[in-house]
Residue frames as qw, qx, qy, qz and C-alpha x, y, z in Angstrom:
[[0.594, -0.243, -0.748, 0.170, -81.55, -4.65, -10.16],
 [0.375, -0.850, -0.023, -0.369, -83.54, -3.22, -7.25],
 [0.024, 0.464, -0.764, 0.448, -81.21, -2.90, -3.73],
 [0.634, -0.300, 0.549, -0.456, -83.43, -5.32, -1.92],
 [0.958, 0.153, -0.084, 0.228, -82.18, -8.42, -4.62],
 [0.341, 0.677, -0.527, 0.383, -78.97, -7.45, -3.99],
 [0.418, -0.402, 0.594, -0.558, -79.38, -8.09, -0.43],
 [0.935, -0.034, 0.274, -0.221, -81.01, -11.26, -1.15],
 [0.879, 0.386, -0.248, 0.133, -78.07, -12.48, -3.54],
 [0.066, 0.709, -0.450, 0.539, -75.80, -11.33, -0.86],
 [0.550, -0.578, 0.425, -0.428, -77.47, -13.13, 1.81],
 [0.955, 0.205, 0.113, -0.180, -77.03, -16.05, -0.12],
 [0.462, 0.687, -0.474, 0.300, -73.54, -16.02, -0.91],
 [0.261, -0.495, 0.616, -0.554, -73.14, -15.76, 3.05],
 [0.822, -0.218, 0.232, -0.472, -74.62, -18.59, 3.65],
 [0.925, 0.190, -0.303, -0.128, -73.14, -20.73, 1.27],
 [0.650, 0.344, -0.564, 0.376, -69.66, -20.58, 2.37],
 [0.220, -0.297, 0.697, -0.615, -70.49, -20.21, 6.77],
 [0.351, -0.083, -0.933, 0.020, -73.20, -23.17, 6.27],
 [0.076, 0.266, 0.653, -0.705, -75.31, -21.39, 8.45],
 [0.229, 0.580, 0.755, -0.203, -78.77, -20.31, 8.16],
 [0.347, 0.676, 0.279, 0.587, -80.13, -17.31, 6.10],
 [0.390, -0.270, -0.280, 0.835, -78.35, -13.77, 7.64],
 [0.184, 0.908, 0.318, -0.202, -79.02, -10.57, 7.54],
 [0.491, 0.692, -0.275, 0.452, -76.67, -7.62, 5.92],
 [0.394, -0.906, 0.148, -0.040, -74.90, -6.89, 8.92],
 [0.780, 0.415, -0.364, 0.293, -70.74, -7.38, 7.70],
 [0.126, 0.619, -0.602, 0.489, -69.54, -6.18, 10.66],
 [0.766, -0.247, 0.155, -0.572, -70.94, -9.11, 12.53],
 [0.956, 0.196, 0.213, -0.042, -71.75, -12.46, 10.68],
 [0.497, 0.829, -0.194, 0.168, -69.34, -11.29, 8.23],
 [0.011, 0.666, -0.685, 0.294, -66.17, -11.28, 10.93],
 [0.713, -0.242, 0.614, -0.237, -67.30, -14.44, 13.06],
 [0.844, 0.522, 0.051, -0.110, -67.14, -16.26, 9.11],
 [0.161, 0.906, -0.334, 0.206, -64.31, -15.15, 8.72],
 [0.339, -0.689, 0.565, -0.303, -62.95, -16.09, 11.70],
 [0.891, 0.048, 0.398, -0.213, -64.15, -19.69, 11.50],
 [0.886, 0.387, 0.152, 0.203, -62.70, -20.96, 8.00],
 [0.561, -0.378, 0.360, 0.642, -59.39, -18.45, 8.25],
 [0.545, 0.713, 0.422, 0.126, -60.88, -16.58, 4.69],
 [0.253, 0.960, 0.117, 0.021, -59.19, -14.03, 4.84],
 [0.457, -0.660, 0.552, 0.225, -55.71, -14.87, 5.93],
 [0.608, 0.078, 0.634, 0.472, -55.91, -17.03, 2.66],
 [0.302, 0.942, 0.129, 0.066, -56.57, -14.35, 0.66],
 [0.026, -0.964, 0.251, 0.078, -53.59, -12.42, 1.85],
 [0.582, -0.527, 0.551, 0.283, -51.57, -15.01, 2.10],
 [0.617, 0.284, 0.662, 0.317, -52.23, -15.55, -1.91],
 [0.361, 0.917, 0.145, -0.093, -52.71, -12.37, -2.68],
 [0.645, 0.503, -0.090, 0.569, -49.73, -10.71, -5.21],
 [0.123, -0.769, 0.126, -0.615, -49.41, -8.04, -2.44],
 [0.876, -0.433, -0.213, -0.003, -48.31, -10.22, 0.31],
 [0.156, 0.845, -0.456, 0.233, -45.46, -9.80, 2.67],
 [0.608, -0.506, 0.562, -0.242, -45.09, -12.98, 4.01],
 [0.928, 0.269, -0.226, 0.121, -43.89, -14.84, 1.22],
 [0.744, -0.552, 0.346, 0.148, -41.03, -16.92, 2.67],
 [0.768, 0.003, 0.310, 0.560, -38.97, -17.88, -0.48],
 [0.334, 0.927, 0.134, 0.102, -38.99, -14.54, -1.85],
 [0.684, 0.190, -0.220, 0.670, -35.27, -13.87, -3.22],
 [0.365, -0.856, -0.011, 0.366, -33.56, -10.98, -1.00],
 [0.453, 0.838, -0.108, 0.285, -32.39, -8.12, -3.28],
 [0.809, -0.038, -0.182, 0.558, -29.01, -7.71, -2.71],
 [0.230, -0.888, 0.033, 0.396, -27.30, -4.27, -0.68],
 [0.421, 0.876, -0.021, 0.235, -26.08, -1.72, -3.38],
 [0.814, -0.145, -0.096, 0.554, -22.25, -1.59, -3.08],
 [0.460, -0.778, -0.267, 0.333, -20.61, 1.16, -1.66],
 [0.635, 0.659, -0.107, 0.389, -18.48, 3.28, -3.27],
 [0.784, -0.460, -0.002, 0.417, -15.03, 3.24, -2.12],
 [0.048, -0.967, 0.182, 0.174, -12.83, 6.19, -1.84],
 [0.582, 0.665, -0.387, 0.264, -9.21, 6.38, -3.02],
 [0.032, -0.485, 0.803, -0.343, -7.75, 5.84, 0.38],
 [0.703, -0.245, 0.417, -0.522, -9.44, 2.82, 0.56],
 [0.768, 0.544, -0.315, 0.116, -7.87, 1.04, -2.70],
 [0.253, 0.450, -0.614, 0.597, -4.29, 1.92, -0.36],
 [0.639, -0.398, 0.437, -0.493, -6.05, 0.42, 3.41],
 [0.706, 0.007, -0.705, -0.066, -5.15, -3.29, 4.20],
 [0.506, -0.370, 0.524, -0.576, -6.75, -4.77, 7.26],
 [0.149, -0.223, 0.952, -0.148, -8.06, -8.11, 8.13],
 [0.496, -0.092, -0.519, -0.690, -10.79, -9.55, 5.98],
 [0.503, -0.246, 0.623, -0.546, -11.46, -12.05, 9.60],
 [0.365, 0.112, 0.924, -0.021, -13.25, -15.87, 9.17],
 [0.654, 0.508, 0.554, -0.088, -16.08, -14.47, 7.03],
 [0.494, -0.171, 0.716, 0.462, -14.48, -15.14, 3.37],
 [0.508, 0.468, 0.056, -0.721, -16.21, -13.74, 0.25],
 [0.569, 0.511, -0.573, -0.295, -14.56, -15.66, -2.25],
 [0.979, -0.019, -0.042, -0.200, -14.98, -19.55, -2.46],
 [0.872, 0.153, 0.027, 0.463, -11.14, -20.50, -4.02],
 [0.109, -0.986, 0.097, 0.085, -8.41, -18.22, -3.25],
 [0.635, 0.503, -0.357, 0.466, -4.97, -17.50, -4.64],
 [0.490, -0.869, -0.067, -0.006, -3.07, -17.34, -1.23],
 [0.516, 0.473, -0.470, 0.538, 0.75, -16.32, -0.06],
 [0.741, -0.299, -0.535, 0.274, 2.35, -17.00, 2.99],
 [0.445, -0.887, -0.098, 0.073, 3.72, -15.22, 5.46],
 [0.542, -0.534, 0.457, 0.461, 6.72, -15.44, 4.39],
 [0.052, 0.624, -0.573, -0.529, 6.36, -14.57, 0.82],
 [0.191, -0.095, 0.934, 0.288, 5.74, -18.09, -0.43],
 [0.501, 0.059, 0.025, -0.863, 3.08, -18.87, -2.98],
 [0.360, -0.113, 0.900, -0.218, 1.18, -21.28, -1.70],
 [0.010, 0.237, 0.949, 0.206, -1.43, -21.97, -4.93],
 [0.473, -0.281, -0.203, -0.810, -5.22, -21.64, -5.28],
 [0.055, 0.037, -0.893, 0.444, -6.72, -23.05, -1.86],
 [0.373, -0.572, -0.599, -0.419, -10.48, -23.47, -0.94],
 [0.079, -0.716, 0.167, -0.674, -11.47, -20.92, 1.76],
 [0.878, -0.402, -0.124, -0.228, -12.11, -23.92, 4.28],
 [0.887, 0.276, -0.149, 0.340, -8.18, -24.49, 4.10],
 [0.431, 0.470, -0.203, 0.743, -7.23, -21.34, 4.86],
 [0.566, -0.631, 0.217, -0.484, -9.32, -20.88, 8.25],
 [0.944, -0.266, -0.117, 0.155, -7.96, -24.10, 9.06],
 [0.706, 0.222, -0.105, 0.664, -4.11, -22.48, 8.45],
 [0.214, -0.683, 0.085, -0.693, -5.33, -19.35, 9.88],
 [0.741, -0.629, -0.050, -0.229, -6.36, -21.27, 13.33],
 [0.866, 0.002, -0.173, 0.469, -3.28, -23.87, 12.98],
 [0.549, 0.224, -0.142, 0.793, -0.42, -20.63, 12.89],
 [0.312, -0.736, -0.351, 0.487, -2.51, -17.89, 14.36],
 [0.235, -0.057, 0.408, 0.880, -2.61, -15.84, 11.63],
 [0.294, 0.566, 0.320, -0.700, -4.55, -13.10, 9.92],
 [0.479, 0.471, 0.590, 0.449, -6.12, -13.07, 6.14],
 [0.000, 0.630, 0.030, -0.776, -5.76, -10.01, 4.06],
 [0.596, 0.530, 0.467, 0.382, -6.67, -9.27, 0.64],
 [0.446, -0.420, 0.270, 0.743, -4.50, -8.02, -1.83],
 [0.252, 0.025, -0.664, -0.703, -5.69, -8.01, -5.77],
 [0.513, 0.276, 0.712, -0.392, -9.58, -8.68, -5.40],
 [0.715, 0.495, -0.121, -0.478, -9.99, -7.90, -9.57],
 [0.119, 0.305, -0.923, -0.203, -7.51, -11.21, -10.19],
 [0.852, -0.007, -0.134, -0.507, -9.24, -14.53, -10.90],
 [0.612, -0.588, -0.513, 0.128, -8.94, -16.38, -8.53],
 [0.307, -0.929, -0.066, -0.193, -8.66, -13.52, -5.65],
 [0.734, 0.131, -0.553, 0.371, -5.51, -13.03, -4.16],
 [0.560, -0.821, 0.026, -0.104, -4.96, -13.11, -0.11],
 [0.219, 0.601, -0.535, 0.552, -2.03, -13.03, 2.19],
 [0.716, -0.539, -0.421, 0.138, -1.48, -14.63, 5.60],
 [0.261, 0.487, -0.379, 0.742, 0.16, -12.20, 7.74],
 [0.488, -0.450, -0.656, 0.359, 0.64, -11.52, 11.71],
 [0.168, -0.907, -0.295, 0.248, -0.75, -8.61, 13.71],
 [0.286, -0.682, 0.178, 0.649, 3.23, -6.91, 13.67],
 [0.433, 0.202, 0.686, 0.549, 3.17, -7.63, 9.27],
 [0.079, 0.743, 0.608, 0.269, -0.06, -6.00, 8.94],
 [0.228, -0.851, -0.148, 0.450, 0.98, -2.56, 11.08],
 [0.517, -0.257, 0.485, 0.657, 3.90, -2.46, 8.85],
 [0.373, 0.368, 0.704, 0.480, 2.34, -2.78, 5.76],
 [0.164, 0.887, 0.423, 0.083, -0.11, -0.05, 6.43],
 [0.422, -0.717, 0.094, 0.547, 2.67, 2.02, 7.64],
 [0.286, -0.074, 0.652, 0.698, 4.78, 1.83, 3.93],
 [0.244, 0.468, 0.669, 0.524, 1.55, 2.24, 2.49],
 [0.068, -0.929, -0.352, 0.093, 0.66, 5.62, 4.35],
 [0.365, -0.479, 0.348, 0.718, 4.39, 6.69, 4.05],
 [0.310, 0.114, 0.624, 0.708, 3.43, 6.58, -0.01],
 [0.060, 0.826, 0.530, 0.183, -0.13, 7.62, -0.10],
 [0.376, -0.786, 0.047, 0.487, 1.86, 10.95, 2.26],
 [0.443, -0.221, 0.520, 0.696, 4.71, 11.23, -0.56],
 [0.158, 0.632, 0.682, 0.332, 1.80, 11.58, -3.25],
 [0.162, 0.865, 0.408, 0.245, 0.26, 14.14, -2.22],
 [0.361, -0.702, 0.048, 0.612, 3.21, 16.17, -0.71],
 [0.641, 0.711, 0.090, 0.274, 4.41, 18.12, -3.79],
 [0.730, -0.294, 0.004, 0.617, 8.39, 18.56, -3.94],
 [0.074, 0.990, -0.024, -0.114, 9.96, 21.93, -3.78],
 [0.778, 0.236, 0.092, 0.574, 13.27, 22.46, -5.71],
 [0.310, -0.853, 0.126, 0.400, 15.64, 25.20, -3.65],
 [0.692, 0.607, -0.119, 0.372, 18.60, 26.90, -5.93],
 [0.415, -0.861, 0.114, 0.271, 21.60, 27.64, -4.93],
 [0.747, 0.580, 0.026, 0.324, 24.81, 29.23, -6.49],
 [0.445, -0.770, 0.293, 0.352, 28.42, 30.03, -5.58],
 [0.527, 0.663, -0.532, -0.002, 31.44, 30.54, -7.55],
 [0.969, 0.037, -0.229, 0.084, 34.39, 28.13, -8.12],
 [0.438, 0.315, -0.495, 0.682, 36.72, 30.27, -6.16],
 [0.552, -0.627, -0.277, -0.474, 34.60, 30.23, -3.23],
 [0.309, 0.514, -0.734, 0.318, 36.21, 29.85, 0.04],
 [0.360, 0.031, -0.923, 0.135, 36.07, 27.01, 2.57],
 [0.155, 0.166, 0.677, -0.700, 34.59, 28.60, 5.12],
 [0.516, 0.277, -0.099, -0.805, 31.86, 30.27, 3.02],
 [0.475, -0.003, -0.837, -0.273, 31.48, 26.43, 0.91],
 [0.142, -0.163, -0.900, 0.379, 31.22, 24.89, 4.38],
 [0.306, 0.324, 0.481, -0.755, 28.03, 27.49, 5.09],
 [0.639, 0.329, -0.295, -0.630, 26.22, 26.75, 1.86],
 [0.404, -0.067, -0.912, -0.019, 26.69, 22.97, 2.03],
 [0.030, -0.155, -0.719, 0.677, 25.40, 23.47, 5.29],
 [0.415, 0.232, 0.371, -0.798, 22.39, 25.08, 4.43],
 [0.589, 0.255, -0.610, -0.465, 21.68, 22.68, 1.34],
 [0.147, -0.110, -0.944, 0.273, 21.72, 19.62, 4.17],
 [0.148, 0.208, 0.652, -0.714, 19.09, 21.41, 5.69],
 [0.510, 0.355, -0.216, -0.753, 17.01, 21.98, 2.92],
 [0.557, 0.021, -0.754, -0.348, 17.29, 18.19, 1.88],
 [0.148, -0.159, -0.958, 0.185, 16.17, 16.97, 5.23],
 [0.309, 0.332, 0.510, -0.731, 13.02, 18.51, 4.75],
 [0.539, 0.396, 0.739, 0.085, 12.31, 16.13, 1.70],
 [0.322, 0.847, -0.098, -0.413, 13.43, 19.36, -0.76],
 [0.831, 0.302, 0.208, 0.419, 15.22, 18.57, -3.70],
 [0.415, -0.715, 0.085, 0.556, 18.34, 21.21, -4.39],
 [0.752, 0.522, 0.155, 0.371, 19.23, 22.16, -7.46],
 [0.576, -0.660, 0.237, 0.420, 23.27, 23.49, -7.78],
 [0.739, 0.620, 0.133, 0.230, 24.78, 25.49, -9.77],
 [0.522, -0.708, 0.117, 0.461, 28.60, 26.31, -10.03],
 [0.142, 0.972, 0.120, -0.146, 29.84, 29.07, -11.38],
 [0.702, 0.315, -0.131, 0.625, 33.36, 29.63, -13.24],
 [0.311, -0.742, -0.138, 0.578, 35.11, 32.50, -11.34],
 [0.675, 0.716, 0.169, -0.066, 36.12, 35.43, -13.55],
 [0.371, 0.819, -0.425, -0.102, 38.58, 35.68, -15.89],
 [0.568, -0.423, 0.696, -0.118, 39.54, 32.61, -14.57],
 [0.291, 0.275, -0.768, -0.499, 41.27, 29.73, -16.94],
 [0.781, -0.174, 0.048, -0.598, 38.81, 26.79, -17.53],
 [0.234, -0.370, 0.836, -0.330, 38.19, 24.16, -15.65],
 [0.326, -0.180, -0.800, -0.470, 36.08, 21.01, -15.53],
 [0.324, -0.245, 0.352, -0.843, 33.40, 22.53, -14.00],
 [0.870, -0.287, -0.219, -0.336, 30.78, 18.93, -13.47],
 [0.712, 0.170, -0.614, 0.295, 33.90, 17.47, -11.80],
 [0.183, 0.096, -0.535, 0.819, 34.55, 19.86, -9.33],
 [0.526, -0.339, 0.115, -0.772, 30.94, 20.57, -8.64],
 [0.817, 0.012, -0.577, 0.022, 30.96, 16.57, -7.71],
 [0.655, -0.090, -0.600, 0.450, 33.40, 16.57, -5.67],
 [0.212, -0.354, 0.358, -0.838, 31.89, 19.69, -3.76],
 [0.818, -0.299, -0.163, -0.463, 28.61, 17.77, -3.32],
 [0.848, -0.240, -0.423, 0.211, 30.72, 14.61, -1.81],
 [0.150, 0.220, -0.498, 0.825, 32.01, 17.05, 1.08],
 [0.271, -0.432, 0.158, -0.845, 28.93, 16.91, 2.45],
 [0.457, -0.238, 0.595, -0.616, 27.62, 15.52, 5.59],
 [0.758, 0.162, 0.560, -0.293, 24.99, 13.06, 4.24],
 [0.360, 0.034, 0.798, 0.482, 24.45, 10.83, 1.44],
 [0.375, 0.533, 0.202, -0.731, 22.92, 11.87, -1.51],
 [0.450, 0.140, 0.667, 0.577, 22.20, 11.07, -4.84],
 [0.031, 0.309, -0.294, -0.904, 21.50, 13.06, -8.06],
 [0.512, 0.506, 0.573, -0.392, 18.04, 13.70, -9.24],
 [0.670, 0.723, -0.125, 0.116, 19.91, 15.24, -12.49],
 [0.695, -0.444, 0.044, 0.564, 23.58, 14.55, -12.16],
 [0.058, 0.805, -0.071, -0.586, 26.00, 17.57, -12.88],
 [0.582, 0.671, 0.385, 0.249, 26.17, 18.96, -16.52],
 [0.432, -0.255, 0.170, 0.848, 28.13, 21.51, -18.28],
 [0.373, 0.684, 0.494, 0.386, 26.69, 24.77, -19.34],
 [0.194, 0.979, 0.027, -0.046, 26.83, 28.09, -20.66],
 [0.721, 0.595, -0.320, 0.155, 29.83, 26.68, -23.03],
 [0.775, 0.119, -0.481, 0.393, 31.95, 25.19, -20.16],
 [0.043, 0.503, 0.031, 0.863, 31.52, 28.25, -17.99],
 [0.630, -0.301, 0.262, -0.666, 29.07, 26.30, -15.34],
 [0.314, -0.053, -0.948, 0.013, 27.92, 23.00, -14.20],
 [0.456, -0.271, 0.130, -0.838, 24.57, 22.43, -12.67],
 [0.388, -0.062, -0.920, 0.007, 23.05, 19.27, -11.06],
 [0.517, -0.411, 0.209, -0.721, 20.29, 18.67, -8.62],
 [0.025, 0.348, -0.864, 0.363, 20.17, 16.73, -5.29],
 [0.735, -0.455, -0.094, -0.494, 17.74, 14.54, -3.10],
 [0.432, -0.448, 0.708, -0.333, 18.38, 12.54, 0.19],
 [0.159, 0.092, -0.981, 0.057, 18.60, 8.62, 0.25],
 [0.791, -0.367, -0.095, -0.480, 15.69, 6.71, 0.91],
 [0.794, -0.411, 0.414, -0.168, 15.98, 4.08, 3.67],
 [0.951, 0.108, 0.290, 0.020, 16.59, 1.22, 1.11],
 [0.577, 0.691, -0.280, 0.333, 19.19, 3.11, -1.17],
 [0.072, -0.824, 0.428, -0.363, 21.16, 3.69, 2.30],
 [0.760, -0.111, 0.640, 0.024, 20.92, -0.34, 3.56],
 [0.943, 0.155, 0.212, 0.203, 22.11, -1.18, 0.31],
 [0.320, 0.782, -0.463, 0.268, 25.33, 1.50, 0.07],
 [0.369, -0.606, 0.666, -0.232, 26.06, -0.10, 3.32],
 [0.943, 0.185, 0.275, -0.038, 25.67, -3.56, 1.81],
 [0.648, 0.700, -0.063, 0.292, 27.64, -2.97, -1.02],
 [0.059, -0.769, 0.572, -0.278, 30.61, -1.12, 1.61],
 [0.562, -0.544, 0.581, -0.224, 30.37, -3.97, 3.63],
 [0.936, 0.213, 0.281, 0.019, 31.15, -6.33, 0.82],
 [0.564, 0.693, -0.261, 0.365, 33.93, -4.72, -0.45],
 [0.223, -0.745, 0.562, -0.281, 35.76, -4.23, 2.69],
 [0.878, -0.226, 0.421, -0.024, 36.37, -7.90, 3.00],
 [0.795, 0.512, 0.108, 0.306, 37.89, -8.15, -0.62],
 [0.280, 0.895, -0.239, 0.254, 40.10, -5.09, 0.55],
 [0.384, -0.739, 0.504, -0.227, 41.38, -6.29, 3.41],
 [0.961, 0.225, 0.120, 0.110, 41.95, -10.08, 1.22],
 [0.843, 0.429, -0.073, 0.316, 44.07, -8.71, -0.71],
 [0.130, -0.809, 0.469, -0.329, 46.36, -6.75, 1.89],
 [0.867, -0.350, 0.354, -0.037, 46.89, -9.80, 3.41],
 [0.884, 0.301, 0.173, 0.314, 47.78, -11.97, 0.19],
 [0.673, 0.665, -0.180, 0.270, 50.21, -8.91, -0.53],
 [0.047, 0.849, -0.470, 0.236, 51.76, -9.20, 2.58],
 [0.969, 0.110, 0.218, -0.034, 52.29, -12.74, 1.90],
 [0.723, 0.619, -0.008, 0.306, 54.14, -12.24, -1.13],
 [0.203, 0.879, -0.339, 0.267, 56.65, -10.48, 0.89],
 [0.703, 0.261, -0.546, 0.374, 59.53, -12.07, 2.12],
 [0.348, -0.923, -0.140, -0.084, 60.08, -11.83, 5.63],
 [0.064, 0.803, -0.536, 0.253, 63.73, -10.72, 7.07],
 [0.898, -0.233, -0.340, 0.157, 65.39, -13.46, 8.19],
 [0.735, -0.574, 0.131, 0.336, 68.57, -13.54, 10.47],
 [0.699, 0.014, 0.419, 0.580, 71.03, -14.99, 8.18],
 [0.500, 0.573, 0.336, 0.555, 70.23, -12.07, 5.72],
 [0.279, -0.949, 0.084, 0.119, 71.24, -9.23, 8.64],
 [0.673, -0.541, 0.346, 0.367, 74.53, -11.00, 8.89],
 [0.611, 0.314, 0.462, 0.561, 75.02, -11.18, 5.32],
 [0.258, 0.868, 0.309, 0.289, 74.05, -7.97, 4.81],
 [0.512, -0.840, 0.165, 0.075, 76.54, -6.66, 7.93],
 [0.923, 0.021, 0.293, 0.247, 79.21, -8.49, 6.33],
 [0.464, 0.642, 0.351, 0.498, 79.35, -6.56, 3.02],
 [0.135, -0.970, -0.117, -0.167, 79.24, -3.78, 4.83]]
């Protein structure tokens, strides 16, 4: 086909669809004012597979983050916007209150002035927490005190003295074994028979050295007998908080039962009367 039908099947096209008269080639012209007129080309794009103005097109979701290891151990305030439809919640106080719809629990959030947290997000249904501003400090607090404990790694001090050691000298080795445990060391103790000396029970007395000392402790191995009766060895560590509020629990329940039963036995005694001086002058 020569180039001057082309042009004629060309101008013809143009015509059909601007209605106008017969053109010439000129596209950067006729061609744009055509255009302009019937909107030709905005429907094109707006049909074309390459469009960017499609309106219902779905919105890929943002790739989830990957979440460090201190971030498993962080609890903060998850605030009014809610991921999870139904939620397993607990009170502030411990109580579980059930699986709640998330509308429920901003409403109990607004009502008490309270904060949402989430605890277990792989349970089904999710579980949250109400808690207040002074709950949440706490919490993170205990939970950096542990993440801290982790990764410290405990050192285990030795120490050894004989069983004829003397007071003073005991007193300076206890002494330096306190110090060692308040710096979150563990102690391990071992006591020594003295020589030629007759035997003794050597986990008893190394006990009752350890209770001489200043703080409370408890026994990480308690003491043992070895090298055939000849030793005793045991190792120490300091009290946590909770082991030391419940010795004092446990003291302050028994002192009431002790001081019961002094009473009741000085009940049971008679007291001196009169009459039994005189009688007793009498005889005399």
């Amino acid at each position: 086909m020569s180039a001057g039908c082309v042009r004629f099947v060309l101008n013809q096209a143009v015509r059909t669809v601007c209605g106008g008269g017969p053109v010439c080639w000129t596209p950067a012209s006729r061609f744009t004012i055509c255009c302009e007129r019937f909107n030709i080309t905005a429907a094109s794009w707006r049909w074309s597979p390459f469009s960017t103005e499609v309106q219902d097109a779905e919105q890929t979701p943002e790739p989830k983050k990957k979440k460090g290891p201190r971030a498993h151990n962080s609890i903060s305030s998850v605030g009014r916007k809610i991921a999870h439809r139904q939620l397993q919640v607990i009170s502030e106080a411990g109580e579980n209150l059930g699986t709640l719809h998330r509308g429920d629990v901003i409403r109990m959030m607004d009502e008490k002035g309270l904060k949402l947290v989430l605890l277990n997000e792989n349970k089904d249904p999710p579980v949250y927490q109400l808690m207040n501003g002074k709950q949440i400090y706490e919490e993170q607090l205990k939970r950096r005190e542990k993440q801290t404990a982790k990764a410290a790694s405990v050192q285990v001090k030795e120490l050894a003295f004989s069983h004829g050691i003397g007071p003073q000298d005991l007193s300076t080795k206890l002494k330096q074994v306190e110090s060692w445990l308040e710096k979150k060391h563990h102690v391990k103790i071992t006591l020594q028979a003295a020589h030629k000396a007759p035997a003794v029970n050597m986990d008893t007395a190394l006990e009752q050295m350890v209770e001489q000392m200043g703080i409370m402790v408890g026994f990480v191995s308690p003491p043992k007998v070895i090298r055939n009766g000849r030793a005793a060895t045991c190792i120490i560590r300091l009290l946590s908080a909770k082991e030391l509020s419940r010795q004092k629990q446990n003291k302050a329940s028994e002192s009431p039962s002790v001081s019961s039963t002094s009473k009741a036995s000085q009940s049971e005694t008679p007291p001196v009367t009169s009459t039994d001086t005189a009688e007793g002058s009498a005889q005399q």
